[in-house]
C-alpha positions in Angstrom: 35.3 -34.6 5.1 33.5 -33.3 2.1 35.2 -30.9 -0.2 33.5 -27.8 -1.0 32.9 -26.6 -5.0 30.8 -27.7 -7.8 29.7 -31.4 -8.0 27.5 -33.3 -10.4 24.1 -33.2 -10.4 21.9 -36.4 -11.5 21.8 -35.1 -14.7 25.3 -34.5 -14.9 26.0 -31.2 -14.8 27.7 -28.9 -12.5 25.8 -27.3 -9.8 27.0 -25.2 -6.5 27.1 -27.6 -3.8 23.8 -25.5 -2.3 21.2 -23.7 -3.6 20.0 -20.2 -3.4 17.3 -19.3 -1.3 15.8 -16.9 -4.2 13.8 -18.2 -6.5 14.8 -15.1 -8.8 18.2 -15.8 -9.0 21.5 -13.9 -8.3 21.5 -11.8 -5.1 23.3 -8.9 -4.1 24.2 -6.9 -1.2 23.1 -3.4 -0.4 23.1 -1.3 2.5 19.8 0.0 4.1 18.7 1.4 7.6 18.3 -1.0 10.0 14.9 -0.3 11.0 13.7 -0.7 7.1 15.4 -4.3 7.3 12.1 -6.2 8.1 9.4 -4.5 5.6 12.5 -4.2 2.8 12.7 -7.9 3.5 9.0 -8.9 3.1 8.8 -7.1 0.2 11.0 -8.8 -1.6 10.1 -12.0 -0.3 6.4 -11.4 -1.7 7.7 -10.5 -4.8 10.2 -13.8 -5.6 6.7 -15.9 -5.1 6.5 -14.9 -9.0 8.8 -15.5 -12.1 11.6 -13.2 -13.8 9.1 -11.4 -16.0 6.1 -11.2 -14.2 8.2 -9.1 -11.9 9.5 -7.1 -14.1 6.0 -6.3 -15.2 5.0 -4.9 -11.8 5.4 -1.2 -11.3 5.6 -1.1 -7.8 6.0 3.1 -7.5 2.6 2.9 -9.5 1.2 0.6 -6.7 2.3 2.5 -4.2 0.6 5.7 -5.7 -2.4 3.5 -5.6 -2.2 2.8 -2.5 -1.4 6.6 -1.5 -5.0 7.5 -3.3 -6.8 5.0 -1.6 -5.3 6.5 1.8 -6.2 10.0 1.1 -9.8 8.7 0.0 -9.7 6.7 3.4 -9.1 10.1 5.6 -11.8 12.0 3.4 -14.2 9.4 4.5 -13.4 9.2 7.3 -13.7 12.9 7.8 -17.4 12.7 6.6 -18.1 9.9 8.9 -17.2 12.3 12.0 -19.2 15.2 10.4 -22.3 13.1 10.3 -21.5 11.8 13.9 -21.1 15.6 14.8 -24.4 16.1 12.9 -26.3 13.5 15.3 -24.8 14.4 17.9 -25.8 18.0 17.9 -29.4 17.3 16.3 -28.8 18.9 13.1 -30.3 17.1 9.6 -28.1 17.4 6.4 -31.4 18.7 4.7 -31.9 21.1 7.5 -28.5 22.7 6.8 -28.4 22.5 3.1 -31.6 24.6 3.1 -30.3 26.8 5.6 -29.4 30.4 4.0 -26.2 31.0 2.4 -23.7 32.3 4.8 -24.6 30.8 7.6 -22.6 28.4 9.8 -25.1 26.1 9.1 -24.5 26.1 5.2 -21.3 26.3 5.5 -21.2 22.8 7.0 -23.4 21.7 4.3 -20.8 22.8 1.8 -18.0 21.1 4.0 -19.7 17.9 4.3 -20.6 18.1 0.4 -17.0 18.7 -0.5 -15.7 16.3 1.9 -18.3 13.5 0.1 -17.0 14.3 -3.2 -13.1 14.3 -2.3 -13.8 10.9 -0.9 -14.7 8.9 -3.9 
């Protein structure tokens, strides 16, 4: 029966008998909700794919806030997208409403879809 400890390596120096999985080094343990386990996990598994220092160079709250923008630019477009379907479906041309006269329901969606446009970029 093996004994458990540190043994020599082929170089000769003193290594754990096994490995760590992480390819970033020491590990620790912290406590999380359960149903975070999985994405918490895959997180962290993307992230030991790269060395000590490139992660530290990665600001992932900044990438999130990124990612945050791009999903409220997502929803704005998508908002146009169903105002033009609305348009179609009901006949209406965006140059027929943006000529309409101010007031109007008619302008109003102009405007709507106009702001809804520019949010979106």
């Amino acid at each position: 029966m093996s004994k458990g400890g540190l043994r020599k390596n082929s170089e000769g120096n003193y290594d754990h008998l096994f490995s760590g999985k992480w390819n970033l080094g020491k590990t620790i343990t912290i406590r999380i909700p359960e149903i975070l386990k999985e994405q918490i996990l895959s997180l962290v598994k993307y992230l030991d794919r790269y060395t000590k220092e490139e992660v530290q160079k990665i600001d992932l709250l900044s990438k999130l806030n990124e990612d945050k923008e791009l999903d409220k630019n997502r929803k704005y477009q998508m908002s146009v997208e169903c105002l033009e379907e609305f348009f179609l479906e009901k006949g209406f041309s965006l140059e027929e409403l943006q000529t309409s006269r101010a007031g109007t329901k008619k302008r109003q969606l102009a405007e709507i879809h106009k702001w809804l446009n520019e949010k979106s970029r």
